[in-house]
C-alpha positions in Angstrom: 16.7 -3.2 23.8 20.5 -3.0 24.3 21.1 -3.3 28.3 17.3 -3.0 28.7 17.7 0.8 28.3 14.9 2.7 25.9 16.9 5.2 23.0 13.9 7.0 22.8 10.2 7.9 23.6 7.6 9.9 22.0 5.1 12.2 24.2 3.9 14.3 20.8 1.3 12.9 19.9 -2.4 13.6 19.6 -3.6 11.0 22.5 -3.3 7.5 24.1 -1.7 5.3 21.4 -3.9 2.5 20.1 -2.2 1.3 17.5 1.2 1.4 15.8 2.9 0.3 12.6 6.5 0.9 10.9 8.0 0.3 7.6 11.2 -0.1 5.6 11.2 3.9 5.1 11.8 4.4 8.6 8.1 5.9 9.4 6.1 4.9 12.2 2.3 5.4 12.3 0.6 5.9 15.6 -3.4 5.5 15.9 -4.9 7.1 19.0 -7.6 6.4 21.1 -9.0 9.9 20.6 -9.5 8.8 16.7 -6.3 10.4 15.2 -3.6 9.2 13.2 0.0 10.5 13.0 3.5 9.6 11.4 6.8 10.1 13.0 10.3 9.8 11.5 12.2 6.5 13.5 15.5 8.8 12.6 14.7 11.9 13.9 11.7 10.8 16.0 10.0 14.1 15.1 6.2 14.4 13.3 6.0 14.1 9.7 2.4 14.5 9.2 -0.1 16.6 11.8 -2.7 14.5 13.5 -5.2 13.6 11.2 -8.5 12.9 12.2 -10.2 8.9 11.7 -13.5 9.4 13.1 -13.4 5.9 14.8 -10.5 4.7 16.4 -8.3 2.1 14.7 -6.9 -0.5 16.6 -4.9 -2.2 13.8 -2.5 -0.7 11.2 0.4 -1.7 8.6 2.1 -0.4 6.2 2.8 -1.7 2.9 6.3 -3.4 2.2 6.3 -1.8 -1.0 4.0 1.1 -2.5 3.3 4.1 0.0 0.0 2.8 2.0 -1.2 2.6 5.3 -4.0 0.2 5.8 -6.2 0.8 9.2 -8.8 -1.3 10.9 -11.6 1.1 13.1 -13.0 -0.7 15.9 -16.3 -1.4 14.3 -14.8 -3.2 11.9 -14.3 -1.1 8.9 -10.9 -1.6 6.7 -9.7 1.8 5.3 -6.4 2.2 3.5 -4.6 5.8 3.3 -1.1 7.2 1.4 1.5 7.7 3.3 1.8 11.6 2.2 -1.1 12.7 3.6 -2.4 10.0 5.2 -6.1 10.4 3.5 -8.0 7.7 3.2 -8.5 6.3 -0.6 -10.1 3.3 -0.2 -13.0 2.2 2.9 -14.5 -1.5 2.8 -17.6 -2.3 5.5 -17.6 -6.0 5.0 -17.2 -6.8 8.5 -19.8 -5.6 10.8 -18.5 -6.6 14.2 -15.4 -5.1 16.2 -11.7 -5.6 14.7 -9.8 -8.5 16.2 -6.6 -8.7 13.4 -5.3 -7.1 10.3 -2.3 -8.1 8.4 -0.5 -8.2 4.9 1.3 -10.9 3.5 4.9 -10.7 3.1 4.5 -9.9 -1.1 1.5 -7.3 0.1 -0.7 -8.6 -2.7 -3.2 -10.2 -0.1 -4.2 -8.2 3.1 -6.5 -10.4 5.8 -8.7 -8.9 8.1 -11.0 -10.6 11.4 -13.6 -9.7 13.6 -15.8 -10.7 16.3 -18.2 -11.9 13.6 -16.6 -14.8 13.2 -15.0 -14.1 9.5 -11.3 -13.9 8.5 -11.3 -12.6 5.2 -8.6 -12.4 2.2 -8.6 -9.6 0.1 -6.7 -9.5 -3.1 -4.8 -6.5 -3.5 -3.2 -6.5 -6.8 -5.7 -5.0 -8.6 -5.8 -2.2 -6.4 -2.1 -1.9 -6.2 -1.8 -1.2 -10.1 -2.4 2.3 -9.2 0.7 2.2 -7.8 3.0 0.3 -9.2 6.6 2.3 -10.3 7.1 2.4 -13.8 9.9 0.0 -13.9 7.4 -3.2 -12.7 7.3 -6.3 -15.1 5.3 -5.3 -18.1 4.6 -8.8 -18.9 4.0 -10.3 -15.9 1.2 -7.6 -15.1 -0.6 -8.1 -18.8 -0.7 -12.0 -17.8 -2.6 -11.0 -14.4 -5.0 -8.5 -15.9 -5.6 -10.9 -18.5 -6.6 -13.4 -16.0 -8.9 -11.0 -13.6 -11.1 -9.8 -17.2 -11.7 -13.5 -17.3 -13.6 -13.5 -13.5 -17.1 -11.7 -12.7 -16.6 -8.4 -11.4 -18.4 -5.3 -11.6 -18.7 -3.1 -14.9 -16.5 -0.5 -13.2 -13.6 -2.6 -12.1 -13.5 -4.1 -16.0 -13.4 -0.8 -17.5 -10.4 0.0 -15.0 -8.5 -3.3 -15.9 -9.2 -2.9 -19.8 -7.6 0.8 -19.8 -5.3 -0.5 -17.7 -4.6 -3.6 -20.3 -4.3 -1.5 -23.0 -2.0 1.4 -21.2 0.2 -1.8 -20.4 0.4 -2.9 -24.2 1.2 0.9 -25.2 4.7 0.8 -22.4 5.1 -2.9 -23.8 6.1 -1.6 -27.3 9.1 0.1 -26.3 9.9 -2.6 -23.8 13.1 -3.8 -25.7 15.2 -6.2 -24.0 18.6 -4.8 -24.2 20.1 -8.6 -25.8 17.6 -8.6 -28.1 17.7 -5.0 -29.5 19.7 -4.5 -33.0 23.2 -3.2 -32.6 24.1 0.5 -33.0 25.7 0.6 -36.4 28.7 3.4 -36.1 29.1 5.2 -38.8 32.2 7.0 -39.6 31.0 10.8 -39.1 29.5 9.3 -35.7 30.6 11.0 -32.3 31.0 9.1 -29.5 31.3 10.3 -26.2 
């Protein structure tokens, strides 16, 4: 907004913007009223992705701050969260059953909270969902502890088998999760080449 002065404006898109959302890898996400979504680059300002259709508008989106999603909030109400490559959609929740009034993510991005015009706000926990996508570098530990605290909590048969494989692919990486102060020393033998 330097000397009130726009740098740019974007006229290629697929409609009236609704909606809009950016993130930290320099992508903005534009909803339209004609029930498309697209992604521009906010260094070149040119498409990423072609317009991909929503079947009902969204009139609320945001990224992620740290895995590759795009959560969107259709009109009616419905949550849907997409990837960011292709922007399909790989999750869809109909809790609310009144128009959208507010979606957002807390600053982590383990909690997204949704409103509507029927009167609920909801919080929904994300991390369970996130494990999908966590890089392979994420805290071992810290994600047995949680796992270990969700098996304890009701939940359906399908989301217990997830978290179990997903406990027991966590133990596997955990064995050859040495911390490097811990580990023995290299002993150096004297036919040993070291580069």
């Amino acid at each position: 907004m330097s000397g009130g002065q726009p740098i740019h404006s974007i006229s290629e898109m697929d409609g009236v913007p609704l909606a809009l959302a950016v993130n930290s890898r320099q992508k903005l996400a534009i909803a339209s009223r004609s029930a498309t979504i697209q992604q521009f680059s906010l260094s070149t300002y040119q498409p990423l992705t072609p317009g991909r259709s929503t079947g009902s508008p969204l009139n609320h989106l945001i990224y992620h701050p740290t895995v590759p999603l795009l959560f969107g909030m259709e009109i009616s109400g419905k949550i849907n969260a997409r990837h960011e490559t292709d922007l399909e959609v790989i999750l869809e929740s109909e809790l609310h059953t009144q128009p959208a009034s507010g979606l957002g993510l807390t600053p982590d991005g383990n909690l997204l909270i949704s409103s509507s015009t029927d009167g609920k706000v909801v919080i929904w926990d994300l991390q369970p969902f996130l494990l999908y996508f966590q890089p392979i570098q994420s805290d071992l530990h810290e994600w047995i502890e949680k796992i270990t605290g969700w098996l304890k909590m009701d939940m359906p048969i399908s989301s217990r088998q997830w978290l179990e494989f997903a406990l027991q692919l966590l133990h596997w990486r955990a064995r050859f999760d040495i911390q490097i102060g811990e580990a023995e020393p290299l002993q150096i033998g004297e036919f040993d080449i070291l580069l």
